[in-house]
Residue, then its C-alpha position, 0 to 999 in steps of 0.5 A: x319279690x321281697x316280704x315286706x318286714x315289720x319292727x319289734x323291739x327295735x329289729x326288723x323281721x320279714x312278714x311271710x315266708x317263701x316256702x319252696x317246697x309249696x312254691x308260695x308266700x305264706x303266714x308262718x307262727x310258732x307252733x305249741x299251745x303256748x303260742x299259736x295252737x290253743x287246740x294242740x294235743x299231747x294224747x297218744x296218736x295224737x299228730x301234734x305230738x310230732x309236729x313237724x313245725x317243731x323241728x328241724x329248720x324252725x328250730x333255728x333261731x332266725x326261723x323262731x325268733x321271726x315266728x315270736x315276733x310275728x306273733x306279738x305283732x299280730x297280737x299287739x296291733x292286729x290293724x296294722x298286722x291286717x293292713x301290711x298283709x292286705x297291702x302286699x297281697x293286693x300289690x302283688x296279687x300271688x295265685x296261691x297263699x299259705x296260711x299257718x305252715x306253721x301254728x294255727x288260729x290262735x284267737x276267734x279274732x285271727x279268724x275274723x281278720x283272715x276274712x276280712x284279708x281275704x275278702x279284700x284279695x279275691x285274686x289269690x286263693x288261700x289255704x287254711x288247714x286248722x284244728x280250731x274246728x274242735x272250739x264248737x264256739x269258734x265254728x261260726x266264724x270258720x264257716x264264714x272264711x269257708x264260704x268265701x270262694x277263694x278260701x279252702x278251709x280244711x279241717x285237719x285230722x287230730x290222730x294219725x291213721x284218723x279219717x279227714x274230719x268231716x265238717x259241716x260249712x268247712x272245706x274237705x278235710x285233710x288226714x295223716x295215713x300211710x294207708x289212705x282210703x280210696x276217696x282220699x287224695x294222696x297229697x304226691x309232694x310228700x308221698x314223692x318227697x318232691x314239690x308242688x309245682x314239680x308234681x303240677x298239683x294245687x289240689x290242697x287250694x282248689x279241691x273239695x277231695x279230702x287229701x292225706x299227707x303221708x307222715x314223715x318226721x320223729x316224735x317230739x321228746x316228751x311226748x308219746x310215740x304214735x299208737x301205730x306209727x312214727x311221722x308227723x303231718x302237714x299241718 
């Protein structure tokens, strides 16, 4: 199965991106308040400060320059964005979708287009993790896509070693500890360094438990080193 592609300035990109390690298509952005994450933070401790998504494998100009595409696409004709991606859902019908492996809610109106995708695709369940939970104004519209029962909407933690937040009308939230607390998942793809479909688990689309994702990565240049610890989140 191919990802159906799209044109920007005249060169063809793929839409979705197969992420094996997930076993899943999935919705990928460029990350970094100057694209898709309005919310990131650059404090001490702070997760994004070690994206994850800023590194390694999307640091090649394939990955990147398919990610900015993507992103103006979505921005400057947001109809036809929805309709591509409503059409190859609907078509193929995936059990697990990825919203954001990389980049986040860059606009109250991405939020509003993903309920409308997946209202019309209730055969497909959808993982959102987020930290657009921090706009007090963009809450009303998170709640609406949390309350579609294929959509997991999880609230993800700002600092390393922070609880998963707890929202109100959100999914259970998601943490980045090498010390989770016993009411927390530990997510074993990235404890195991292994896949989710080799550890038989989907708990990320299909639990309210709150899950941790082990850190792992480096410290951004420029940024600050975690309080505690090196590593950086599943976003």
């Amino acid at each position: 199965m191919n990802s159906p592609r799209f044109l920007h300035r005249g060169t063809s990109y793929p839409l979705l991106t197969w992420t094996s390690t997930m076993g899943c298509w999935s919705w990928s952005l460029p990350a970094g308040k100057a694209h898709s994450c309005p919310m990131e933070s650059r404090t001490p401790g702070s997760i994004c400060n070690s994206c994850y998504a800023q590194q390694n494998r999307y640091r090649f100009p394939s990955v990147r320059n398919a990610q900015l595409a993507r992103l103006a696409f979505l921005r400057s004709t947001p109809a036809a964005c929805e309709s591509l991606l409503t059409t190859f859902l609907l078509h193929h019908t995936p059990a697990y979708f990825r919203v954001h492996d990389s980049g986040d809610f860059h606009s109250i109106d991405a939020i509003y287009m993903w309920t409308s995708i997946v209202h019309a695709c209730p055969s497909t369940r959808f993982w959102f993790p987020t930290r657009a939970w921090v706009f007090p104004h963009w809450l009303p519209a998170l709640r609406t896509l949390a309350s579609i029962p294929n959509a997991i909407v999880r609230p993800s933690a700002l600092h390393f070693g922070d609880p998963p937040p707890s929202i109100p009308g959100l999914s259970a939230g998601s943490s980045s500890s090498t010390t989770p607390t016993p009411s927390t998942y530990d997510c074993p793809k990235a404890l195991n360094h292994s896949t989710c479909d080799a550890e038989g688990c989907r708990t990320c689309w299909s639990s309210i438990v709150p899950v941790n994702y082990r850190p792992h990565g480096r410290p951004l240049p420029g940024r600050p080193v975690p309080l505690t610890h090196r590593g950086s989140m599943i976003a």
